[in-house]
MILONU-912105 format. One record per residue: x, y, z of N, C-alpha, C, CB in turn. Coordinates in steps of 0.02 Angstrom, whole numbers, padded with zeros to 5 digits, always signed. Glycine has a CB too. Layout:
N
XYZXYZXYZXYZ;...
//
This chain:
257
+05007+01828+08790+05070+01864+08807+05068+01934+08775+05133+01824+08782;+05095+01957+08815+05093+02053+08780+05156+02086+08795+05026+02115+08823;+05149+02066+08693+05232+02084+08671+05242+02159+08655+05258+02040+08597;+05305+02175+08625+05318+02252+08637+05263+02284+08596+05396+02280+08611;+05251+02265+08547+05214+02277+08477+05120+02303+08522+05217+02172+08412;+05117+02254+08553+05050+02289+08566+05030+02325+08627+05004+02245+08560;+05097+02321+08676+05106+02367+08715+05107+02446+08683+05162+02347+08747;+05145+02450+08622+05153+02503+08571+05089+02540+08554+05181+02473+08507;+05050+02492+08531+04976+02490+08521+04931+02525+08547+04955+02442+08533;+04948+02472+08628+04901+02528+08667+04929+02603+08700+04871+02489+08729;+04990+02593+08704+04987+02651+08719+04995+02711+08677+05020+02653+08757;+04993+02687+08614+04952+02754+08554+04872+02754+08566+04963+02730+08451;+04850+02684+08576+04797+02729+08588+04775+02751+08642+04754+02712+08567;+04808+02728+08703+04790+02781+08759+04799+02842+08756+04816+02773+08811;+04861+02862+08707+04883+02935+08697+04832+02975+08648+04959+02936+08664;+04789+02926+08606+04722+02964+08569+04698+02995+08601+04669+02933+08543;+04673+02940+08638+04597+02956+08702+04625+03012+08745+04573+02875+08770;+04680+02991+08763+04716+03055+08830+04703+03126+08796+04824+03048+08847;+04734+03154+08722+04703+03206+08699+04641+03221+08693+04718+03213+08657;+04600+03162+08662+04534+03162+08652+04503+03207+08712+04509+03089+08649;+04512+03157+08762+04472+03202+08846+04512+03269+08856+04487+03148+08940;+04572+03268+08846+04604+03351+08875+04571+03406+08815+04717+03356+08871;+04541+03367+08756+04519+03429+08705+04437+03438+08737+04521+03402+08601;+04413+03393+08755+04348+03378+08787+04326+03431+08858+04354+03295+08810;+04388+03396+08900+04380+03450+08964+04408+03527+08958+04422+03418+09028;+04444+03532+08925+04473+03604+08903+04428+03652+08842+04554+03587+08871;+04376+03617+08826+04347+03634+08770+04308+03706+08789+04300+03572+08745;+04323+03734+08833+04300+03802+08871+04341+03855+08838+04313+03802+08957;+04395+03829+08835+04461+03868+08777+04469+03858+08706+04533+03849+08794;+04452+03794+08710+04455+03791+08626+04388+03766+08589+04516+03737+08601;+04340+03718+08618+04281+03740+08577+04238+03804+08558+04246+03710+08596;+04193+03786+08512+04175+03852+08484+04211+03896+08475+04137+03879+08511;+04239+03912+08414+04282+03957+08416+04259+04018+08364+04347+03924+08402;+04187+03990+08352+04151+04048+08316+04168+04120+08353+04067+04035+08317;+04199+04184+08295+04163+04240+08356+04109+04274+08351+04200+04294+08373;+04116+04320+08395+04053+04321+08453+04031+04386+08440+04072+04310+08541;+03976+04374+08383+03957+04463+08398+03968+04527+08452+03896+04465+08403;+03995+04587+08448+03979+04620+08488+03942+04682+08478+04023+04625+08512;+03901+04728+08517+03851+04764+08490+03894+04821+08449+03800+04792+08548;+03939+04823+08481+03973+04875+08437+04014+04855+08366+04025+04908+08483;+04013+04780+08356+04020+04762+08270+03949+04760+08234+04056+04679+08256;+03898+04774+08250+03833+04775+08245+03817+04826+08188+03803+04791+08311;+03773+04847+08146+03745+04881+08118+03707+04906+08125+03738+04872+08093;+03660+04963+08164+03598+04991+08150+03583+05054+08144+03561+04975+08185;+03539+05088+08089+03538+05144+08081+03512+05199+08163+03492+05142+08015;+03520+05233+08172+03515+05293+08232+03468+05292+08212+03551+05361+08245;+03433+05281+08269+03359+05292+08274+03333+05348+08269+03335+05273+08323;+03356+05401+08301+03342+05480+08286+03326+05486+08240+03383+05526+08289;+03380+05462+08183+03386+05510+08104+03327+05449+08079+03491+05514+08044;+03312+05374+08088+03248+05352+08078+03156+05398+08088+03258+05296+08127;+03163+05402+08153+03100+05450+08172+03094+05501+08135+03101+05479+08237;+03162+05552+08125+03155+05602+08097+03119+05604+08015+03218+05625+08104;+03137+05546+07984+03142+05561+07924+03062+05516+07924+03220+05539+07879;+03020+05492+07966+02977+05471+07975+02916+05507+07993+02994+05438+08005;+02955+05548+08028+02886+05604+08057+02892+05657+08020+02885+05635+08141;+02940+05689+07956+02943+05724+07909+02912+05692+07849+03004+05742+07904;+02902+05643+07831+02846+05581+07761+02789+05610+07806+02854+05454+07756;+02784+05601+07860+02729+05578+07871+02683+05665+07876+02733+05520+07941;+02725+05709+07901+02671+05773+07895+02685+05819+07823+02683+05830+07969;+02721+05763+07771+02707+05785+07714+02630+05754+07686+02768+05769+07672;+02627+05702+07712+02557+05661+07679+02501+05711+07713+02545+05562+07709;+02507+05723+07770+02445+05752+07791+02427+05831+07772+02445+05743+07863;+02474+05861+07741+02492+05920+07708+02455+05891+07640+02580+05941+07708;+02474+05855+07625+02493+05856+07517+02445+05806+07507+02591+05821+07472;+02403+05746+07552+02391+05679+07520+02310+05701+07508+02409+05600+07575;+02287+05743+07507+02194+05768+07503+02204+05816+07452+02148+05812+07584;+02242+05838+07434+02240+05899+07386+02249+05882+07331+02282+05948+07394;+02230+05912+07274+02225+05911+07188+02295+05898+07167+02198+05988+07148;+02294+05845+07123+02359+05831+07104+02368+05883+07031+02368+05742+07092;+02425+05899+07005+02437+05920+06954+02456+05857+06893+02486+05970+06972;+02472+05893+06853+02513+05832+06796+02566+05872+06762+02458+05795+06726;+02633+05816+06799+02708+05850+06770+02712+05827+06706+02782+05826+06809;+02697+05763+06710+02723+05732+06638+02644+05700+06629+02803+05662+06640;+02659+05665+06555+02591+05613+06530+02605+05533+06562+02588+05605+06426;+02655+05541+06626+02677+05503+06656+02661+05508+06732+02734+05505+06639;+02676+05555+06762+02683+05562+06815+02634+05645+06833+02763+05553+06825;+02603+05632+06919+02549+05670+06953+02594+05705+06990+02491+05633+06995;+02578+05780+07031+02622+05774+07093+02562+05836+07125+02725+05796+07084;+02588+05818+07211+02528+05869+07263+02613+05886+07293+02440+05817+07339;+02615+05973+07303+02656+05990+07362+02657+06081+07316+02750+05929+07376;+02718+06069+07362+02740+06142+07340+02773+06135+07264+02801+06178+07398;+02789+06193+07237+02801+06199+07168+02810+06281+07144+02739+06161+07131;+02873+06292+07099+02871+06335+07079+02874+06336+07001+02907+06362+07110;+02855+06414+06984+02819+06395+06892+02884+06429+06835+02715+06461+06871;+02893+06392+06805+02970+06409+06758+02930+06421+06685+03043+06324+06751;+02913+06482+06669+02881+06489+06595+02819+06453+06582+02930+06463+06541;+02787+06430+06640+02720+06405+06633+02739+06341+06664+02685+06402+06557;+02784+06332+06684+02788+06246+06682+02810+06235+06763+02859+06207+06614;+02752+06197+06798+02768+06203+06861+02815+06138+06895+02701+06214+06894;+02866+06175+06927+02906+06127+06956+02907+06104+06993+02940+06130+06962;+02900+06056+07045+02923+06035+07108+02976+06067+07149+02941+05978+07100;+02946+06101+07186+03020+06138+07234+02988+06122+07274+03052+06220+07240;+03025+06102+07343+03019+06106+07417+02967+06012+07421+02963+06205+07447;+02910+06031+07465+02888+05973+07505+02817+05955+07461+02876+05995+07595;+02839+05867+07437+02764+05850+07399+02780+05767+07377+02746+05911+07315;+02707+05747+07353+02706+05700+07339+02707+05683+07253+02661+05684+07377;+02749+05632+07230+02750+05619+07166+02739+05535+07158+02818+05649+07137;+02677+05536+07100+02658+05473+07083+02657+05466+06999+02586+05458+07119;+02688+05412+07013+02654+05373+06923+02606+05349+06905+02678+05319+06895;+02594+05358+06855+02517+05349+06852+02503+05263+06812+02479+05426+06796;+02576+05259+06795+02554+05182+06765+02562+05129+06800+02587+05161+06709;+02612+05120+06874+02628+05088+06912+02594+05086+06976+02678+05099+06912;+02580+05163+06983+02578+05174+07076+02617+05197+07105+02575+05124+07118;+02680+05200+07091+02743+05211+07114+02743+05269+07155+02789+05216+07062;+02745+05278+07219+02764+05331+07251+02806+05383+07292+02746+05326+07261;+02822+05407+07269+02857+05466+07314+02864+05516+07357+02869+05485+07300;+02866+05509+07413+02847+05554+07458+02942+05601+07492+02792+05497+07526;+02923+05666+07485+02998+05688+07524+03003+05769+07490+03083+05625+07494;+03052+05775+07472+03075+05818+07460+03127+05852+07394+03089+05814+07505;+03092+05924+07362+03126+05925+07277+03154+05959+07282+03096+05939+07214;+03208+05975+07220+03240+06041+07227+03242+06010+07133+03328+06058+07295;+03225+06072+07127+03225+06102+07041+03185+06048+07011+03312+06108+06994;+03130+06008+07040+03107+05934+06996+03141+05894+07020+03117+05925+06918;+03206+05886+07040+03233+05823+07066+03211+05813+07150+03319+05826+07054;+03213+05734+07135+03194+05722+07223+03296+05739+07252+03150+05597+07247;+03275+05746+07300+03319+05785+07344+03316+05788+07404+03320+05838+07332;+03346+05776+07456+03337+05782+07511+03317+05717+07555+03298+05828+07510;+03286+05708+07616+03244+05663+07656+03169+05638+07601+03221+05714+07735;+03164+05594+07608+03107+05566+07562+03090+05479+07568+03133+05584+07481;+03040+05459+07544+03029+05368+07535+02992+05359+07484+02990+05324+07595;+02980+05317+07469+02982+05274+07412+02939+05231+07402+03029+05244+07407;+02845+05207+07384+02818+05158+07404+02786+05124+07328+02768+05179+07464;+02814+05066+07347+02811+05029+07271+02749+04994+07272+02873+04970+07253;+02685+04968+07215+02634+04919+07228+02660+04852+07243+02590+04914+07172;+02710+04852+07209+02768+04775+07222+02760+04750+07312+02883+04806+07203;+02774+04801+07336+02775+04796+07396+02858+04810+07424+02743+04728+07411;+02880+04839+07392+02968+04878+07402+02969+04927+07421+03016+04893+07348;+02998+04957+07462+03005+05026+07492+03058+05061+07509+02978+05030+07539;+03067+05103+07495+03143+05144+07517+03138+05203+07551+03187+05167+07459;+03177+05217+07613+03166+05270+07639+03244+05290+07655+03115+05263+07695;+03255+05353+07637+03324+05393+07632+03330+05479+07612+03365+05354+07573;+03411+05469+07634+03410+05544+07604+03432+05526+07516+03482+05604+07654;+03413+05599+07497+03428+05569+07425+03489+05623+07378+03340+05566+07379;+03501+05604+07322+03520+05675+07303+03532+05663+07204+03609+05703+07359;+03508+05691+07191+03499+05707+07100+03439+05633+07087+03606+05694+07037;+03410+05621+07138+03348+05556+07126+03367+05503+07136+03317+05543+07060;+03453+05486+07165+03474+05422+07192+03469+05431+07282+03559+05404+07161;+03458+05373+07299+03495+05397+07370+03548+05405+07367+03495+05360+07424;+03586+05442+07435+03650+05448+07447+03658+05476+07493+03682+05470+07410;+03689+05437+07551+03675+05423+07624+03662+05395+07651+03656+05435+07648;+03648+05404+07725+03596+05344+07743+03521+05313+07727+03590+05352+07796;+03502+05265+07730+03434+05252+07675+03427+05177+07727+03455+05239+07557;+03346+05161+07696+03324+05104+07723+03308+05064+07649+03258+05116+07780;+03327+05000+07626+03276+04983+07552+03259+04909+07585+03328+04978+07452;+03160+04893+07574+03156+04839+07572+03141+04810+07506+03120+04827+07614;+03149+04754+07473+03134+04729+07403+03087+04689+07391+03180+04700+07377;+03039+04688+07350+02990+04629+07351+03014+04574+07365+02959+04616+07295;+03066+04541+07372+03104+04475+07379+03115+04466+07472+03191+04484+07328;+03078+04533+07504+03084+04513+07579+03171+04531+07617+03064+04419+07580;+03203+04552+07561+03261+04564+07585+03291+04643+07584+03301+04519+07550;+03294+04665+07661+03310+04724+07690+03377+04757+07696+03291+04718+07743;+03385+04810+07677+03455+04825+07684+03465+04895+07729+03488+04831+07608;+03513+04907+07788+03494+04958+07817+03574+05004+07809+03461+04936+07894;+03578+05045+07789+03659+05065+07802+03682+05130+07753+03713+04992+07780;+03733+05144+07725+03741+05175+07674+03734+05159+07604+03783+05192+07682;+03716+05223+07563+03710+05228+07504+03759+05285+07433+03644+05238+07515;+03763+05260+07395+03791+05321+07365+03782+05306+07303+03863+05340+07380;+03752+05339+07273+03723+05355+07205+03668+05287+07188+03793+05362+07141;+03637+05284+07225+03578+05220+07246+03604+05160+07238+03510+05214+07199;+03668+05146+07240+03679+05071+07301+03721+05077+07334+03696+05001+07281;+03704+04995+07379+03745+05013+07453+03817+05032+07445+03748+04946+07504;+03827+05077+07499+03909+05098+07484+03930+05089+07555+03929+05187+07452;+04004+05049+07562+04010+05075+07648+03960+05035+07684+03990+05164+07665;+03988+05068+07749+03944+05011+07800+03881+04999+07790+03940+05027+07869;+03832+04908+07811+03774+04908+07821+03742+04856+07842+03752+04926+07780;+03691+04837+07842+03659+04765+07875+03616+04739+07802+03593+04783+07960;+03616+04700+07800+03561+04640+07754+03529+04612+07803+03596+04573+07704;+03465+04596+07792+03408+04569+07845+03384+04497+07806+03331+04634+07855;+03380+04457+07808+03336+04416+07769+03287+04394+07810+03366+04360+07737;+03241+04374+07771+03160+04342+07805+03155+04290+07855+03115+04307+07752;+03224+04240+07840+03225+04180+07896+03248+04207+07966+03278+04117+07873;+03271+04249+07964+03304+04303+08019+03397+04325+08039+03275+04270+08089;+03411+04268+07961+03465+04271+07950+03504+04364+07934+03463+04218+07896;+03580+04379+07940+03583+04424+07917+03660+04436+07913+03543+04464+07946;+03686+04510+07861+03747+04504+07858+03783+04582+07870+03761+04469+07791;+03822+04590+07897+03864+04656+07908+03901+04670+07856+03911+04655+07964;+03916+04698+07825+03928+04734+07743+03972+04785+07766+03853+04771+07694;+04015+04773+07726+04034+04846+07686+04070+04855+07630+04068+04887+07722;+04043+04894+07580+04031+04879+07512+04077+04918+07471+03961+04893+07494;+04132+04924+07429+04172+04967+07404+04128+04978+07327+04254+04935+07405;+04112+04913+07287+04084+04900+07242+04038+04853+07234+04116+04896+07213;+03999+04836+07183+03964+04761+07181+04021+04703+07150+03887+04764+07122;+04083+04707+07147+04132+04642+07163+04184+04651+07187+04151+04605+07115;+04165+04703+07245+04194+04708+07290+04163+04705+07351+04223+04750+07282;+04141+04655+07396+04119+04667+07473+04138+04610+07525+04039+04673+07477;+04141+04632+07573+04169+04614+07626+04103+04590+07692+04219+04681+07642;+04105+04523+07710+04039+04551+07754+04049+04482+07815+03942+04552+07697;+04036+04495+07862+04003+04463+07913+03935+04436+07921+04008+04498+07952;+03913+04370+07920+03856+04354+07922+03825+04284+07970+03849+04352+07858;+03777+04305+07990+03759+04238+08064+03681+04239+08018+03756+04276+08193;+03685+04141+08062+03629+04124+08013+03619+04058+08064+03650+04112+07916;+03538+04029+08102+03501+03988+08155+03531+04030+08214+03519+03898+08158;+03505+04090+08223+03503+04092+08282+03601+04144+08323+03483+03997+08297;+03646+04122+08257+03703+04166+08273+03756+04085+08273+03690+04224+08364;+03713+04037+08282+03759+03970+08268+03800+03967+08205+03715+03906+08262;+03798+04007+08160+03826+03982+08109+03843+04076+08065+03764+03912+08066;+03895+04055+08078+03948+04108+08030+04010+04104+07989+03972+04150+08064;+03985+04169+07969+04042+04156+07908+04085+04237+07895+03992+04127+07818;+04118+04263+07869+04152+04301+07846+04221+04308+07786+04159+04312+07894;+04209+04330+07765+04241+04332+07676+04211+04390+07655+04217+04262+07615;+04207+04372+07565+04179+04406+07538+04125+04379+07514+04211+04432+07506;+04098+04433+07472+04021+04433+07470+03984+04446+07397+03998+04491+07520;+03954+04434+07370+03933+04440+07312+03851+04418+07300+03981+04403+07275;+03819+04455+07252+03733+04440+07252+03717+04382+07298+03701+04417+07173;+03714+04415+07359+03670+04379+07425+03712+04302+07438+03568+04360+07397;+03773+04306+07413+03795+04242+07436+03875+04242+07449+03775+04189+07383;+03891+04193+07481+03969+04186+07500+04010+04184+07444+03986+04123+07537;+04021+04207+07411+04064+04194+07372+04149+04237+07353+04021+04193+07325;+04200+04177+07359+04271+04209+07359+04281+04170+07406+04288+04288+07369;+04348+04214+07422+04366+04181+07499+04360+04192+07560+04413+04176+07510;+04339+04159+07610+04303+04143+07662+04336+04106+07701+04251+04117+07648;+04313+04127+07777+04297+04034+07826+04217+04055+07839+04357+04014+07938;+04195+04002+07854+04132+03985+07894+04162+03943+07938+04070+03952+07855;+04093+03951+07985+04074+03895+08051+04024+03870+08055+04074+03915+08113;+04013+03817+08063+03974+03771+08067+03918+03755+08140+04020+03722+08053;+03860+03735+08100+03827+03739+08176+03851+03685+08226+03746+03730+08173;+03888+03619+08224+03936+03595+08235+03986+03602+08260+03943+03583+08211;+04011+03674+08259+04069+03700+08277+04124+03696+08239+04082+03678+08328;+04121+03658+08178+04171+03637+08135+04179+03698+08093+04155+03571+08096;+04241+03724+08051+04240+03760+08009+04288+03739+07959+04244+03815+08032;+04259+03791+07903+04290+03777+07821+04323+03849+07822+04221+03761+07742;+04380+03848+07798+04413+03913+07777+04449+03896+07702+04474+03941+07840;+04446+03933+07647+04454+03943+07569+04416+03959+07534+04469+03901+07538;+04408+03929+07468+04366+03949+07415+04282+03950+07426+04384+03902+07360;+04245+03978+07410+04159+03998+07426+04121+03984+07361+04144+04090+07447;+04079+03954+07336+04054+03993+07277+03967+03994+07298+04077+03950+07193;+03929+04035+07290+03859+04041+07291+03815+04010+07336+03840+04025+07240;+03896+04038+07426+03876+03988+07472+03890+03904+07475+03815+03996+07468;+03927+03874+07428+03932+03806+07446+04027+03808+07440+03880+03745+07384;+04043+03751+07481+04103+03730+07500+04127+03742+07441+04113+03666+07527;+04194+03777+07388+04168+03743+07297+04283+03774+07286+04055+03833+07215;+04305+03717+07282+04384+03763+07246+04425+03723+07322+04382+03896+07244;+04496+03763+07340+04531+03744+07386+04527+03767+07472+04584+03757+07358;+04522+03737+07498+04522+03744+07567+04537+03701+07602+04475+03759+07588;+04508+03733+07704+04536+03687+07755+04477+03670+07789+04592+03717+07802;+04466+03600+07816+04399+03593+07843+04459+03595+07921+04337+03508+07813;+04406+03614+07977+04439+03603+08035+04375+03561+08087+04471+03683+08064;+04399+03535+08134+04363+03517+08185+04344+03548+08231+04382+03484+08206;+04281+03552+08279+04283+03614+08338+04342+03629+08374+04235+03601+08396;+04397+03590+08384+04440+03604+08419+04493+03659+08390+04463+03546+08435;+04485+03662+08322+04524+03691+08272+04568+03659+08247+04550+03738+08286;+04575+03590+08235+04625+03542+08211+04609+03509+08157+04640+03497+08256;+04664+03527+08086+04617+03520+08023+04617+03441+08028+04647+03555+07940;+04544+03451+07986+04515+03364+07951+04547+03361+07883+04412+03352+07935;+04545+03401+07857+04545+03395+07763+04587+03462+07752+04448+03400+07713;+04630+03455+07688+04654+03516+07672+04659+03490+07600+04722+03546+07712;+04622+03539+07541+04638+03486+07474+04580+03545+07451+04619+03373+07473;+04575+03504+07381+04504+03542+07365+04445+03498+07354+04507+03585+07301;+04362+03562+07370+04315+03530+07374+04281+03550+07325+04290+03529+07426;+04201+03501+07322+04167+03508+07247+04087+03500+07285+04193+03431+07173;+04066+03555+07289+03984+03544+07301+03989+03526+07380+03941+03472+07246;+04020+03551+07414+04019+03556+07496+04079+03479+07506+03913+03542+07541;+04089+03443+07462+04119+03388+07481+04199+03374+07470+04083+03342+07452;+04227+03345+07505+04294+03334+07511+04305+03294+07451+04316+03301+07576;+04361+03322+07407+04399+03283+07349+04457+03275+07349+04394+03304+07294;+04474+03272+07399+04555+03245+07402+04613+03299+07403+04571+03199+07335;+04673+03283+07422+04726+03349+07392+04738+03336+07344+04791+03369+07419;
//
């Protein structure tokens, strides 16, 4: 016999399932609700001012890289132009400057001894920087790669990133920046392919603060971040956007409210 009680029953749970499929077939509107890169939230340096500052290194080397080096310091070599202050010759205008205990090189442009101007940077490490510069920091636009494989393309000001830029990492992961301070940044970042993002803030190469991510799943976490893992108070949601959990978590995992 089927009394009121499990008539009740089923028709809660027909009313599950009935959402279940309308979130299912409608999921054109509400799944994935990651967004969606567009080229114009994108980062990349102008290629122009790339070439330029490429084909200016480069017919400094063929100018300066065969010729007799001098010695500025009991430190450091340099080949280019140069002017002489009481015997003591300076770096002015277009040349190359090396260390002699590292390798460290410099290719670009001086003004009074200081690098200055368009110039790069080639480390034995295997790090490289290419930018404009000014009193021997960059400041401007600049390219830096780091022995650690991790690329940064964007602005600079007084040699770190300032303002807009891109982070590259090796897996092909990467993040859109923009940087007021080092505990202060703001960034956009996609990671397998663009499946998986996040946006918050940002701190030494990791999520940290407050955030949502998305999940390659489609699921997302919005609250606390720390060093990239789930870590403090937040909201887990489902692809549909309908929270699972709201409480706080410990090491990516749900601990209750």
């Amino acid at each position: 016999m089927i009394n009121a009680l499990t008539v009740s029953a089923l028709a809660g749970n027909f009313y599950y399932h009935h959402q279940e499929m309308l979130k299912y077939f409608l999921r054109i509107k509400t799944d994935d609700h990651r967004p969606i890169l567009k080229d114009e939230d994108d980062f990349e340096l102008p290629k122009n001012w790339e070439n330029s500052v490429k084909d200016n290194l480069n017919s400094i080397v063929k100018a300066y890289n065969d010729k007799s080096s001098v010695k500025i310091t009991d430190y450091k070599t340099y080949k280019g132009e140069y002017k002489n202050i009481k015997g003591d010759k300076i770096p002015q205008g277009k040349g190359i400057l090396e260390t002699v205990k590292d390798g460290r090189k410099y290719i670009g442009t001086f003004q009074n001894g200081e690098v200055s101007g368009e110039g790069g940077i080639n480390d034995p490490s295997g790090s490289k920087i290419l930018g404009t510069f000014k009193n021997g920091s960059l400041d401007g636009l600049g390219e830096m790669l780091n022995d650690f494989g991790k690329t940064y393309k964007g602005n600079f000001q007084e040699g770190r990133p300032f303002g807009k830029g891109k982070w590259i990492f090796q897996d092909g992961s990467f993040c859109i920046t923009d940087t007021v301070d080092e505990d202060n940044i703001m960034a956009e970042c996609y990671e397998k392919d663009r499946k998986m993002y996040y946006k918050g803030e940002y701190k030494n190469y990791s999520y940290t603060g407050k955030g949502i991510f998305y999940f390659e799943n489609g699921e997302s976490y919005e609250g606390d971040m720390i060093e990239g893992k789930v870590e403090g108070y937040g909201i887990r949601r489902d692809k549909f956007g309908d929270e699972l959990y709201k409480g706080n978590f410990i090491n990516n995992q749900y601990m209750g409210k």
